[in-house]
C-alpha positions as CSV (number, residue, x, y, z in Angstrom):
1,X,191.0,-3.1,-127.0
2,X,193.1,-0.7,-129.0
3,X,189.9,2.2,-128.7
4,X,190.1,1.4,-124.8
5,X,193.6,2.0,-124.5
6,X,193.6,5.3,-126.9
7,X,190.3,6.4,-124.7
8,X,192.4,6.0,-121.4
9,X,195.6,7.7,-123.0
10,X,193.8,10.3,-124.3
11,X,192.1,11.1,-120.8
12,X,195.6,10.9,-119.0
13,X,196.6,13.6,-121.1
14,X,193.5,15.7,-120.9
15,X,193.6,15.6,-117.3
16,X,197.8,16.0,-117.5
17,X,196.8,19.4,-119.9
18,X,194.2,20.6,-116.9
19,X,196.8,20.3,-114.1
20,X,199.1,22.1,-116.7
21,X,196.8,25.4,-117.1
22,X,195.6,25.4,-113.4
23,X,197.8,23.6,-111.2
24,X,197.7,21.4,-108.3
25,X,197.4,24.2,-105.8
26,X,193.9,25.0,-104.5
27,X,192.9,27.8,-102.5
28,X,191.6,26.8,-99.3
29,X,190.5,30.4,-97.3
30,X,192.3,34.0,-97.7
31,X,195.3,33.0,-96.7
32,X,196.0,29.1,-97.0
33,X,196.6,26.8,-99.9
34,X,196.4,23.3,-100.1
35,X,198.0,21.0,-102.6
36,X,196.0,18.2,-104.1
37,X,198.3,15.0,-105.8
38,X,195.6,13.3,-107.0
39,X,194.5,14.8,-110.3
40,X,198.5,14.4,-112.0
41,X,198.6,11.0,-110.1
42,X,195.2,10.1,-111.6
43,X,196.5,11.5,-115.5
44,X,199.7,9.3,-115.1
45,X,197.9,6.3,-114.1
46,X,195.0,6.6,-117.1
47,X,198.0,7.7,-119.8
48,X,200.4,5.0,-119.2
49,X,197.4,2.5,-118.6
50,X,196.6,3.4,-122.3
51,X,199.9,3.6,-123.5
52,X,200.8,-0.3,-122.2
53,X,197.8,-1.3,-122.9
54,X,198.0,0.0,-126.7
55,X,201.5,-1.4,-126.8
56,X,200.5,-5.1,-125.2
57,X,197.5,-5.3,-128.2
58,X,199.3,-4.5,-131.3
59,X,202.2,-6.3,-130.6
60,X,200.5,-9.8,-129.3
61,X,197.1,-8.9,-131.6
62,X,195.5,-9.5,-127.6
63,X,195.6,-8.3,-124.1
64,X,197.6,-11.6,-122.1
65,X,197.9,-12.2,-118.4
66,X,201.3,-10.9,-118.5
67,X,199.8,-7.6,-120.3
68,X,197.9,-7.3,-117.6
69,X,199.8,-7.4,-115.0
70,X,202.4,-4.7,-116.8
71,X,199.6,-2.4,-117.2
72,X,198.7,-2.7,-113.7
73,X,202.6,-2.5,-112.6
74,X,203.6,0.5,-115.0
75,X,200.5,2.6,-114.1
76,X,200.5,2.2,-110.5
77,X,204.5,3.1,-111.1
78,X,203.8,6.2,-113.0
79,X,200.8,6.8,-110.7
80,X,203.3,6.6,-107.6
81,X,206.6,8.8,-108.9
82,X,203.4,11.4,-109.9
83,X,202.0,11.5,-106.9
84,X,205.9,12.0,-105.1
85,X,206.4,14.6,-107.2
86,X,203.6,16.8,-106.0
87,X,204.1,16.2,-102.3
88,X,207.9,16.7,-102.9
89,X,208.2,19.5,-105.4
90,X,209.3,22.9,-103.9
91,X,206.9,24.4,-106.1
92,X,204.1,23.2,-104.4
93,X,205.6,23.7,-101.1
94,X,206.9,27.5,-101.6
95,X,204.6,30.3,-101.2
96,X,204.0,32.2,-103.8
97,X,205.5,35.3,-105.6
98,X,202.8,36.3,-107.9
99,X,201.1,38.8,-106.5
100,X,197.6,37.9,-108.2
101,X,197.8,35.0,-105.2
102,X,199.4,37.0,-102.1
103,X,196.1,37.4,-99.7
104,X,197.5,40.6,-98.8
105,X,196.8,42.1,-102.2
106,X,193.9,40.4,-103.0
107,X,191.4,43.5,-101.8
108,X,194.4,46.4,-103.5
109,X,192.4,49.3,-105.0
110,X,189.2,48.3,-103.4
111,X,187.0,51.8,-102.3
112,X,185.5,51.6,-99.0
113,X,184.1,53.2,-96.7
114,X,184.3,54.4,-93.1
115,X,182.1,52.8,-90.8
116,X,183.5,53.8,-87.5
117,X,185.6,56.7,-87.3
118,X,189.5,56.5,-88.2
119,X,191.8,59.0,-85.8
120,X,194.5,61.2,-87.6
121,X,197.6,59.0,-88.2
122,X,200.5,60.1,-85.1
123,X,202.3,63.0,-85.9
124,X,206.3,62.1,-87.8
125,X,204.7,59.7,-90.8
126,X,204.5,57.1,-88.8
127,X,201.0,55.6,-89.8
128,X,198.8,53.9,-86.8
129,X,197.0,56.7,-84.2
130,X,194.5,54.3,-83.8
131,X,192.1,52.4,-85.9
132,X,188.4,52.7,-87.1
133,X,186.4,49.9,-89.4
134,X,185.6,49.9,-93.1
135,X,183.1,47.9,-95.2
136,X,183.0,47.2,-99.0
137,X,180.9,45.0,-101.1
138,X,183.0,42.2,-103.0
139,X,180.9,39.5,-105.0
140,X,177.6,40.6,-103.7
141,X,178.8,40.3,-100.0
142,X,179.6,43.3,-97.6
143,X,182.9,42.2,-95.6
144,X,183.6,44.9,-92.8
145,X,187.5,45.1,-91.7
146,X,189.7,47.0,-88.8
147,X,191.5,49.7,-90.9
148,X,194.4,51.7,-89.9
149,X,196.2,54.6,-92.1
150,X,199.4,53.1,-94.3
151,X,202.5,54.5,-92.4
152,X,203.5,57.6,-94.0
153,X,199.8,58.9,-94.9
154,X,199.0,62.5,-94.4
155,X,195.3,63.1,-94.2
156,X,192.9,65.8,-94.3
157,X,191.2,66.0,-90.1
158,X,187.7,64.9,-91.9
159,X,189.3,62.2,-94.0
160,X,188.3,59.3,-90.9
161,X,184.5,60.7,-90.7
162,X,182.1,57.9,-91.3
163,X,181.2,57.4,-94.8
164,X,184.5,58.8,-96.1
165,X,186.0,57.3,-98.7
166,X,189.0,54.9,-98.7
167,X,191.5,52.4,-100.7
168,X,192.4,49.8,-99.6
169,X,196.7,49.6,-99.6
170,X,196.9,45.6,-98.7
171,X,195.5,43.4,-95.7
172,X,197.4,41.7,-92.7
173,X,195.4,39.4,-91.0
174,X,192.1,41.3,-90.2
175,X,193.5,44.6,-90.4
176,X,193.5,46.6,-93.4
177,X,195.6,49.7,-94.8
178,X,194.0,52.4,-96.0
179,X,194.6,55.5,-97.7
180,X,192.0,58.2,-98.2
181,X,190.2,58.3,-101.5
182,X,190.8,62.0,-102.2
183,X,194.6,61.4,-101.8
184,X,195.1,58.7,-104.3
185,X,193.0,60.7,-106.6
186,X,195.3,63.5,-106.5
187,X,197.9,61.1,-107.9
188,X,195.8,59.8,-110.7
């Protein structure tokens, strides 16, 4: 009984250490998370399960009725205030700050390319005059946005031709910043 009860400790934990290095929150499509409850519910069940359970055993030298019924009332306890504090937390309920996980980002410093022709941005800085189309190749795939010059982007007249190059600034939506290739070269 003891090896069961260190066997379904040592699993809680296990799966307590997983939800430790990767979290509860899940990625659902560009921009949406979703938070799952059940994998810490799940490790606090299994580790206090094993923990009564080991308690119950070496002090009785046998699992009783009674031991039973605390490992059943503990776990699902644990299991329960787990499970709260994922749906409750304000960590799992904020959006995020690191940037690594804002879908706006996610494409930064991408090249492209021009597939439909980008006007010159409106004269005074001011970004927009219109947008063209890009396409890029990201984990095999080609993905093919709406792109508009970042406000504040001078450009070259021939820098919106088809098949110029681009970078990619940040994504809103379906529409993507761009800057042209040649111009953040200059700064590098």
């Amino acid at each position: 009984m003891k090896t069961i009860a260190v066997l379904l400790f040592g699993t809680g934990v296990l799966l307590a250490v997983q939800v430790m290095f990767f979290g509860v929150r899940r990625t659902i499509a560009v921009d949406a998370f979703s938070t799952r409850a059940w994998p810490l519910t799940f490790a606090a069940i299994l580790a206090s399960a094993g923990a009564v359970l080991y308690v119950q055993s070496w002090r009785e030298g046998g699992v009783t009725g009674t031991g039973i019924a605390a490992v059943v009332i503990v776990s699902g306890l644990a299991g329960a205030g787990a499970w709260w504090t994922v749906r409750r937390s304000a960590a799992a309920a904020a959006a995020t700050q690191d940037p690594d996980e804002d879908p706006r980002y996610q494409f930064q410093g991408h090249v492209a390319r021009i597939v439909s022709t980008m006007p010159e941005p409106k004269s005074g800085g001011g970004g927009g005059g219109g947008g063209g189309r890009i396409a890029f190749v990201i984990d095999g795939r080609t993905l093919e946005l709406e792109a508009r010059w970042l406000p504040g982007t001078t450009v070259a007249p021939d820098a919106g031709s088809i098949n110029s190059e681009v970078v990619i600034e940040r994504v809103d939506g379906k529409l993507a910043l761009v800057e042209p290739w040649a111009l953040v070269e200059s700064r590098l």
